[in-house]
C-alpha positions as CSV (number, residue, x, y, z in Angstrom):
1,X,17.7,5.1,-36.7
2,X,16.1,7.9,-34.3
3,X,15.7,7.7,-30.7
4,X,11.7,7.7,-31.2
5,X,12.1,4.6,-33.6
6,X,14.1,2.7,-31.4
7,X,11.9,3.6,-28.6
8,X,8.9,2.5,-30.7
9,X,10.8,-0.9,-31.4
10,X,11.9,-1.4,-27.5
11,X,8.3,-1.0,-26.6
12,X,7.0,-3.2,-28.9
13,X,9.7,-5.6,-28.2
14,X,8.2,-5.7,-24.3
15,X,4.8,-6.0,-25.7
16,X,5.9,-9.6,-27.7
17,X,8.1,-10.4,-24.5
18,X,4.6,-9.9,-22.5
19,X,2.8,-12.2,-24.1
20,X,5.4,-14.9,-24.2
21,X,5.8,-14.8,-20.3
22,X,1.9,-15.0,-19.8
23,X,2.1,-17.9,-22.5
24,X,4.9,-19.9,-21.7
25,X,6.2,-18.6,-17.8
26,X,2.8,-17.6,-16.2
27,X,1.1,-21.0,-14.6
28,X,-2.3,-21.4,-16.3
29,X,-5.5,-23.3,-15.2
30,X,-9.3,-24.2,-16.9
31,X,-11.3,-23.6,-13.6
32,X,-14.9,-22.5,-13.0
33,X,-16.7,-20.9,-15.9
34,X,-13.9,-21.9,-18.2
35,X,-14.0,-25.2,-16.9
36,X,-18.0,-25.2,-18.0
37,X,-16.7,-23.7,-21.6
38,X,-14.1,-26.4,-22.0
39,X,-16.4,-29.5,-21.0
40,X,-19.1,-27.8,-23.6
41,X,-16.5,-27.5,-26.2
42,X,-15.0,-31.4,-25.3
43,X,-18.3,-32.6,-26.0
44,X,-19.4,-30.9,-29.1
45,X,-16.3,-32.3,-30.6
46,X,-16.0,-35.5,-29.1
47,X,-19.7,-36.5,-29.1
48,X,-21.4,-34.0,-31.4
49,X,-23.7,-32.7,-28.8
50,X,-24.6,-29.3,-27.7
51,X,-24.2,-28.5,-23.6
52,X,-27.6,-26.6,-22.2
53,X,-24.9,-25.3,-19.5
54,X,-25.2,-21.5,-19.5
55,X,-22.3,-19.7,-21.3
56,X,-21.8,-19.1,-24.7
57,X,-20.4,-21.3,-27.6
58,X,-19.1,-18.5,-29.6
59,X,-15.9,-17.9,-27.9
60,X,-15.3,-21.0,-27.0
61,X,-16.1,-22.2,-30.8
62,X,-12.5,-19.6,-31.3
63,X,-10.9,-22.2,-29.6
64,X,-11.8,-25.1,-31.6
65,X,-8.9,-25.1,-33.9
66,X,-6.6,-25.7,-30.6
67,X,-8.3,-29.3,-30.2
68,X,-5.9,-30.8,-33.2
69,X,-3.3,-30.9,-29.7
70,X,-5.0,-33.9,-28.5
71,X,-4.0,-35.1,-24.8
72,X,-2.4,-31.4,-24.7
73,X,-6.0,-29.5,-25.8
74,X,-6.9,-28.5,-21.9
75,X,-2.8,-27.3,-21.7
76,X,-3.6,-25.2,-24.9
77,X,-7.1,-23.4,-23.5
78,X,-6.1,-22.6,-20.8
79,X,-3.8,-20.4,-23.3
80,X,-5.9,-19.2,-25.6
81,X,-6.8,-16.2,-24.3
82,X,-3.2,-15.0,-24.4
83,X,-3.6,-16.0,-28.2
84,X,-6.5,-13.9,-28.2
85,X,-4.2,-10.9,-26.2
86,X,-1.9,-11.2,-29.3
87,X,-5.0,-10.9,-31.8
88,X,-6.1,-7.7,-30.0
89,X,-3.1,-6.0,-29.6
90,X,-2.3,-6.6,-33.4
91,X,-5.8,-5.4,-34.4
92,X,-5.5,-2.3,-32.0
93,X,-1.8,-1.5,-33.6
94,X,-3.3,-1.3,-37.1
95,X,-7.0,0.3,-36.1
96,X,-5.4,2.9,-34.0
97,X,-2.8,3.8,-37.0
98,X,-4.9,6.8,-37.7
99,X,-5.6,8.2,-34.5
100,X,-2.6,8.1,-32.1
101,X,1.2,8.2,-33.5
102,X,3.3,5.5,-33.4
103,X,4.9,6.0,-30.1
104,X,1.4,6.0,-28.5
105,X,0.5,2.9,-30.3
106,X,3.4,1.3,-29.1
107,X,2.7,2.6,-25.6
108,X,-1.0,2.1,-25.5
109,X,0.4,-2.0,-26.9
110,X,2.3,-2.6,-24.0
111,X,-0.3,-1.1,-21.2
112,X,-2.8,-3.3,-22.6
113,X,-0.6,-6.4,-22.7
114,X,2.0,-6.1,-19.4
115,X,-0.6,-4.0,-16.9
116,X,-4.0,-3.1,-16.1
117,X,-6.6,-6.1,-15.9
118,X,-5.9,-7.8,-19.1
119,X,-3.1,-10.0,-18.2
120,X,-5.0,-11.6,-14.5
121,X,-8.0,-12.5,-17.9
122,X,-5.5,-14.6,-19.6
123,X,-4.9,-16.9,-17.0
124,X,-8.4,-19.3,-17.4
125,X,-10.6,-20.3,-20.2
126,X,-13.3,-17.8,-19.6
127,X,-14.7,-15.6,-21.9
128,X,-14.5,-12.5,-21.0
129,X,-10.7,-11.4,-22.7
130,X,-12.5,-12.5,-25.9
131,X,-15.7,-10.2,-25.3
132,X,-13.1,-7.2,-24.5
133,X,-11.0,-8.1,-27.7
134,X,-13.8,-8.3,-30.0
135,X,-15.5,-5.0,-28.8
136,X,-12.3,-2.8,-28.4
137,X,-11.4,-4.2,-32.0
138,X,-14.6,-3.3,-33.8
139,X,-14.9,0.1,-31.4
140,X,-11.6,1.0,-33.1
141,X,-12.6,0.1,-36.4
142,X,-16.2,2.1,-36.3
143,X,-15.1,4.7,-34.3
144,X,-11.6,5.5,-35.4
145,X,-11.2,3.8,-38.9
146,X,-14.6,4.4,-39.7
147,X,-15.2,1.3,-41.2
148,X,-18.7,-0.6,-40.7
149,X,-17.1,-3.5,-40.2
150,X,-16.0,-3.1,-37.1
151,X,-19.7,-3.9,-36.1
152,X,-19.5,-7.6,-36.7
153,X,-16.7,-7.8,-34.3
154,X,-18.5,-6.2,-31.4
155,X,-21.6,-8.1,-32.4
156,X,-19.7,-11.2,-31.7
157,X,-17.7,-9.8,-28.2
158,X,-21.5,-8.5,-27.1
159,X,-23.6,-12.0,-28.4
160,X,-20.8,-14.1,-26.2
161,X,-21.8,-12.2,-22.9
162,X,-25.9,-11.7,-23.9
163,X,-25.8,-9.4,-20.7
164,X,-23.6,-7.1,-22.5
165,X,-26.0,-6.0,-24.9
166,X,-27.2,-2.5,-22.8
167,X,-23.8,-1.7,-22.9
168,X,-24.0,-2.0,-27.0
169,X,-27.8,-0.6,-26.7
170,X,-26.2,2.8,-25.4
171,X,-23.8,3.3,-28.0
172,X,-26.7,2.7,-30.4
173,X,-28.7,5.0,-29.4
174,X,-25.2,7.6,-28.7
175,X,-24.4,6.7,-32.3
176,X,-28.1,7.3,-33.6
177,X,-28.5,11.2,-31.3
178,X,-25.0,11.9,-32.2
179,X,-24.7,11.2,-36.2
180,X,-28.4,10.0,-37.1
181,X,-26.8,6.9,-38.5
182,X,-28.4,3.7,-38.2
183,X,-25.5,1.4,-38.0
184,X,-25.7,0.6,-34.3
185,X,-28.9,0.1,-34.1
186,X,-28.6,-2.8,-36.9
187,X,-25.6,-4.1,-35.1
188,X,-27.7,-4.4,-31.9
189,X,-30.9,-6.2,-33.5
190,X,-28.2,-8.8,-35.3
191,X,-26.3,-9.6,-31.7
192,X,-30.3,-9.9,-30.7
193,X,-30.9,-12.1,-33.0
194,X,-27.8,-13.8,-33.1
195,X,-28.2,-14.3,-28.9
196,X,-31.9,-15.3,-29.9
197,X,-31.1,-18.3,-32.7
198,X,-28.1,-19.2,-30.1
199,X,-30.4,-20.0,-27.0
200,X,-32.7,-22.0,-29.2
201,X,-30.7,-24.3,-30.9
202,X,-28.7,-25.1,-27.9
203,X,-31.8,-24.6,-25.0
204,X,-34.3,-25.1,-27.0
205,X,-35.9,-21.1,-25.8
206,X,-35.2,-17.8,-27.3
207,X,-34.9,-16.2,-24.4
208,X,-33.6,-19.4,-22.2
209,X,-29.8,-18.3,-22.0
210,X,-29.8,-21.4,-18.8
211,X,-29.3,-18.9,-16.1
212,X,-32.7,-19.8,-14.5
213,X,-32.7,-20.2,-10.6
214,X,-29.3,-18.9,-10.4
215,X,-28.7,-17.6,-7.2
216,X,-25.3,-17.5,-4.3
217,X,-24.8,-18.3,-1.6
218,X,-27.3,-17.3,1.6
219,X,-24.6,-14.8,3.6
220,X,-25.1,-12.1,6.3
221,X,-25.5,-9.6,3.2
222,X,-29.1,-8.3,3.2
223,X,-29.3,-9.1,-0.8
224,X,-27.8,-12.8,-0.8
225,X,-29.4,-15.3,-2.1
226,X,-31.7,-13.7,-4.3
227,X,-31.7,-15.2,-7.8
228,X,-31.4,-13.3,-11.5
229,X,-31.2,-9.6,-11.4
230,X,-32.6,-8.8,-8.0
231,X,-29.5,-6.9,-6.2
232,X,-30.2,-2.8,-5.7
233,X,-29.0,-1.0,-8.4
234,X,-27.9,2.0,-6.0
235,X,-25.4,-0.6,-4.2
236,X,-24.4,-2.1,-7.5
237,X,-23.4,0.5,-9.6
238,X,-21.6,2.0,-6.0
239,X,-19.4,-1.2,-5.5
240,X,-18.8,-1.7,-9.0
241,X,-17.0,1.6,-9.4
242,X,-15.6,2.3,-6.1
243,X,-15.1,-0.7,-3.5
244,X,-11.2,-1.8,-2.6
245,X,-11.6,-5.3,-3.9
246,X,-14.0,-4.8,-7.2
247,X,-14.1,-0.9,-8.2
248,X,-13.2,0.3,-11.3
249,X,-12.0,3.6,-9.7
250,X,-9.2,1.0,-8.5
251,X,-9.0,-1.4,-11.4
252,X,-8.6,1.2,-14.3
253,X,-8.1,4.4,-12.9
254,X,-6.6,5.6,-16.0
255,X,-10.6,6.2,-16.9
256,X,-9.9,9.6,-14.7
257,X,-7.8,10.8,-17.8
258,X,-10.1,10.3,-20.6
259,X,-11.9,13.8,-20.6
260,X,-8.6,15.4,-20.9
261,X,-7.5,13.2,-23.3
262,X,-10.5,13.6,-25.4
263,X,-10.1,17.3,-25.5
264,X,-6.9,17.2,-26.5
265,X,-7.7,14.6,-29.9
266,X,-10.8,15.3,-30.8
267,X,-10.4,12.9,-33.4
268,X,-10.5,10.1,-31.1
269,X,-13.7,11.3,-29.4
270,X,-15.9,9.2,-30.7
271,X,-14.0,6.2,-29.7
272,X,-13.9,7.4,-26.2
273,X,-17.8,8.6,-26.4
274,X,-18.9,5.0,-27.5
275,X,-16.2,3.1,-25.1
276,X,-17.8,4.8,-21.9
277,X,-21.5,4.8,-23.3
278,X,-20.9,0.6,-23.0
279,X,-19.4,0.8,-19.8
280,X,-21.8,2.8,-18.6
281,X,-24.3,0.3,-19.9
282,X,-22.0,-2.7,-18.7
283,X,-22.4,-1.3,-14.9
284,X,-26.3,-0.5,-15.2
285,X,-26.9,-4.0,-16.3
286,X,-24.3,-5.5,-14.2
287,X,-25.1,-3.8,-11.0
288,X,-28.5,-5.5,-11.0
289,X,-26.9,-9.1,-11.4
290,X,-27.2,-10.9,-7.8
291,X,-23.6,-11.6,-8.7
292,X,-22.4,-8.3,-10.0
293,X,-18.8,-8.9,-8.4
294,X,-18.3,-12.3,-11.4
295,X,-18.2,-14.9,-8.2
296,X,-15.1,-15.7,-6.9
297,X,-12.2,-14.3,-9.2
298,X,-9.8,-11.2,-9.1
299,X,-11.0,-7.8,-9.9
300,X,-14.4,-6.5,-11.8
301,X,-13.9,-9.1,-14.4
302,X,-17.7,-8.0,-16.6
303,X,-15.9,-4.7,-16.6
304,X,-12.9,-5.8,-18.1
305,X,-13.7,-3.8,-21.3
306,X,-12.1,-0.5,-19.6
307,X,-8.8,-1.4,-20.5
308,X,-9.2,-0.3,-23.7
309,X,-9.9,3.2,-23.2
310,X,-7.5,3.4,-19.9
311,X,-4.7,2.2,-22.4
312,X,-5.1,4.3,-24.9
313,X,-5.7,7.1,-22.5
314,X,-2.8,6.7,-20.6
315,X,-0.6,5.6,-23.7
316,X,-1.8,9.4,-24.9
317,X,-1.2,11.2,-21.5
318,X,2.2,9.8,-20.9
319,X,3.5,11.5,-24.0
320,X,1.8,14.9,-23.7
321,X,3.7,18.2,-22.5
322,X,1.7,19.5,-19.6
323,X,2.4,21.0,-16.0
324,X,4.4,19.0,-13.5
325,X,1.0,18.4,-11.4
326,X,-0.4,16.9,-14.4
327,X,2.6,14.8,-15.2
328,X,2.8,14.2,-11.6
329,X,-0.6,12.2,-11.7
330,X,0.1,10.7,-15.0
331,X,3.3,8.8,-13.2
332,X,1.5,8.1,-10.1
333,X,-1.9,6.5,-12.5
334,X,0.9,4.8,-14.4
335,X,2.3,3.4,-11.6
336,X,-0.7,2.2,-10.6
337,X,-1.9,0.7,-13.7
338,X,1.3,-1.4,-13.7
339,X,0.4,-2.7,-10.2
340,X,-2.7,-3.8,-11.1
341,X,-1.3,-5.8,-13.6
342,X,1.3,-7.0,-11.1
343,X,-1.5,-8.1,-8.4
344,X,-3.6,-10.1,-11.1
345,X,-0.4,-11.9,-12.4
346,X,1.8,-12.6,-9.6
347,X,-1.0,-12.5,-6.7
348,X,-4.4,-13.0,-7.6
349,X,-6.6,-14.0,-4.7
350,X,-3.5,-15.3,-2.6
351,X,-4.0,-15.2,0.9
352,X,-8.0,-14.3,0.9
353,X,-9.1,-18.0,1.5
354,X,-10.7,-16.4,4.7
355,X,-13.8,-14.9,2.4
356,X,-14.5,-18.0,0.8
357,X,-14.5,-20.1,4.0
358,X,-17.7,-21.8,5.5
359,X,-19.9,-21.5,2.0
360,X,-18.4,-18.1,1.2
361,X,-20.1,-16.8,4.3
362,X,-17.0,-14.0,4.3
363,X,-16.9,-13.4,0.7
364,X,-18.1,-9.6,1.0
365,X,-14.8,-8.6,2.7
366,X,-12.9,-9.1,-0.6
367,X,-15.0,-7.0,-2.2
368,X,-15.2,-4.0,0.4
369,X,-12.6,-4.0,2.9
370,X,-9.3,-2.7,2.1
371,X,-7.7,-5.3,4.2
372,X,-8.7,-7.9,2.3
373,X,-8.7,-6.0,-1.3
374,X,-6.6,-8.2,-3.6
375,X,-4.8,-4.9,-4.7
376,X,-3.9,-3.7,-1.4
377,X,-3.1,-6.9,0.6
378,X,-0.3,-7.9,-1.1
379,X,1.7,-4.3,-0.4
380,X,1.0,-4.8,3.1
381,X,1.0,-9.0,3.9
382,X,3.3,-10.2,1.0
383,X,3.8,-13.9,1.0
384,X,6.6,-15.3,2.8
385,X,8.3,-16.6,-0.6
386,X,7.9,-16.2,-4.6
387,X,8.6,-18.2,-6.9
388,X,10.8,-17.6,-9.7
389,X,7.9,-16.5,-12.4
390,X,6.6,-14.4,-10.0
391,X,10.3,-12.5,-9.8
392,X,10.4,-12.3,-12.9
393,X,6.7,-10.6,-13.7
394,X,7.8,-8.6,-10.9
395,X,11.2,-7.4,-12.8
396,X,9.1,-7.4,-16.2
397,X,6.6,-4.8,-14.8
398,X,9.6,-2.5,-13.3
399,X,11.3,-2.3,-16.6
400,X,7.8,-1.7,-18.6
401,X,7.4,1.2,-16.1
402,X,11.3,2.6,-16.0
403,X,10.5,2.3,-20.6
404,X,7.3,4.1,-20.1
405,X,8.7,7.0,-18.1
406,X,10.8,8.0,-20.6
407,X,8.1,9.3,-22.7
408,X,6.9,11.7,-20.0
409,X,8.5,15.4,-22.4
410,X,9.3,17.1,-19.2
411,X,11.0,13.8,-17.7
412,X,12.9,13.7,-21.1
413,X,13.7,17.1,-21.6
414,X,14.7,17.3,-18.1
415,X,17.5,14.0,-18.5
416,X,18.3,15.9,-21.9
417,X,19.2,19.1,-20.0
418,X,21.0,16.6,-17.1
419,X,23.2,15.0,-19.7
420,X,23.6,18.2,-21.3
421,X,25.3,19.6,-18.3
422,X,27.2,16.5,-17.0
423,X,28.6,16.3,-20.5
424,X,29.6,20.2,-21.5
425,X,33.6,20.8,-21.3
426,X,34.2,23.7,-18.7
């Protein structure tokens, strides 16, 4: 067996041992949205009834099949989206075959499943790991594999967050300027009409998706309070992509490498192309939403789409030869990355009960000050104690780092020449 296979299978062996920690080690919970989701499933099934709550039934229908556990159903949704995790980093393995080789895939496997925001999404019952899944699935499958089908996954990831669709309407149009192909339109008007025949059967209004008189809390902030989509869209799309507790710029920084990336597999392109044309679209819409930070949770969680192309970006730049500078940054973005993953696992919003204090009165100094930034707090106030599962995350993150490393060419080449020396007979 060669040293890339067995690299290959070590990786992938981290990716499986990811997901079993967030499944069976990582405490779990149904809070919030997901515990909206879960009461609309429970009485569906239980009572036959459909819940005018806002919030869609299409992933939460996913998680039907998991209410055969009985007594143990709420233990098991609050773990299906690491079920889901699995789904999409099996689907991404095979859609990506033809793209990337396999140590990349195998790379790009374990960044999406052990770093980055992914893992913090697997944690509750809310919707937005399936959204991500679905789209990055059916992204790789138009984009890449080149197979139509692919559109009926992202039609269901964009029709279970309705607010998703300008990011879908941009790659539409992208689609349409770039290749004249209809496809994307089609895909849009079905996830439109799909969105459409959902809000009517279950609210009785096409366009009643029961978000009406939704508004936060009245704070200090100039813009609180406001209902619908009434916040600037100047100040939006700025904290979205570059404040301490809910910028993408700190999130998913691996974003930065995508242009060279693209240049260097022009093949991929158009996966890349489409994947920023919806986040692009995700932040425009999102940035108008009086509650474009998703309420009180860890990181830019409507955005959490960009680990897709941030995985496979970095999974790409980790195992290209360049200059030291570049490889330099590379390390430092990995690095990162993996911290990210370590924050929404292992520290979440620990010790920021201060913004959520006094009806949230607070609440903007999670999202802006770097004190209170759920990334940076913990590397300056750790807790006191962790527990063991937190240790262990902790350990689990080190060793996906210390594996991805290797797969640097000048870091390799470098212990080659090393071992070469410390092993020649003088």
């Amino acid at each position: 067996m060669t040293s890339s296979r067995r690299w290959v299978l070590a990786t992938l062996a981290l990716t499986g041992a990811a997901l079993v920690l967030l499944f069976a080690i990582v405490p779990h919970r149904v809070s919030g949205d997901g515990y909206v989701r879960f009461l609309k499933l429970d009485a569906l099934l239980r009572e036959g009834t459909l819940g005018a709550e806002r919030y869609s039934y299409i992933a939460t229908l996913f998680a039907a099949p998991l209410w055969v556990f009985g007594d143990s159903r709420i233990w098991w949704c609050a773990r299906f989206n690491v079920l889901v995790l699995a789904a999409g980093v099996a689907g991404a393995w095979w859609t990506l075959r033809s793209g990337m080789t396999a140590e990349e895939r195998a790379a790009s496997m374990l960044l999406l499943a052990a770093s980055g925001m992914m893992p913090n999404a697997t944690i509750d019952f809310y919707g937005e790991a399936f959204s991500a899944v679905m789209v990055g699935t059916g992204f790789g499958l138009v984009f890449i594999e080149h197979r139509t089908i692919g559109w009926a996954a992202a039609m269901l990831g964009v029709a279970n967050i309705p607010a998703s669709a300008g990011g879908l309407l941009l790659v539409a149009v992208w689609r349409f300027w770039k290749s004249r192909r209809l496809d994307g339109l089609a895909a849009l008007l079905a996830t439109a009409a799909l969105i459409v025949l959902e809000n009517t059967l279950v609210r009785g209004a096409p366009l009643n998706a029961g978000y009406q008189g939704d508004r936060g809390a009245v704070t200090v902030m100039p813009f609180s309070g406001m209902p619908g989509f009434s916040y600037p869209l100047i100040l939006g799309v700025v904290s979205l992509l570059f404040s301490f507790g809910k910028g993408l710029l700190f999130f998913a920084p691996a974003l930065l490498l995508v242009g060279r990336v693209r240049r260097a597999r022009p093949e991929l392109a158009p996966f890349f192309d489409a994947s920023l044309a919806f986040l692009i679209g995700l932040v425009l819409v999102d940035s108008r939403w009086w509650a474009w930070y998703g309420g009180w949770t860890w990181g830019p969680r409507f955005l959490l789409f960009a680990v897709y192309p941030s995985s496979i970006a970095l999974a790409i730049a980790v195992h290209q030869p360049t200059s030291v500078g570049r490889t330099a940054t590379t390390m430092l973005l990995l690095a990162w990355t993996v911290w990210v993953g370590v924050s929404g696992v292992v520290f979440g919003l620990t010790g920021l009960d201060e913004c959520i204090a006094n009806g949230y009165a607070m609440e903007h100094l999670c999202w802006y000050v770097p004190d209170y930034s759920p990334l940076l707090r913990p590397l300056v106030l750790p807790p006191d104690a962790l527990a063991r599962w937190q240790q262990a995350w902790m350990l689990f993150a080190a060793v996906v780092y210390g594996v991805l490393i290797t797969a640097t060419p000048s870091l390799s080449r470098a212990s080659l020449r090393r071992y070469s020396k410390e092993g020649s007979c003088d």
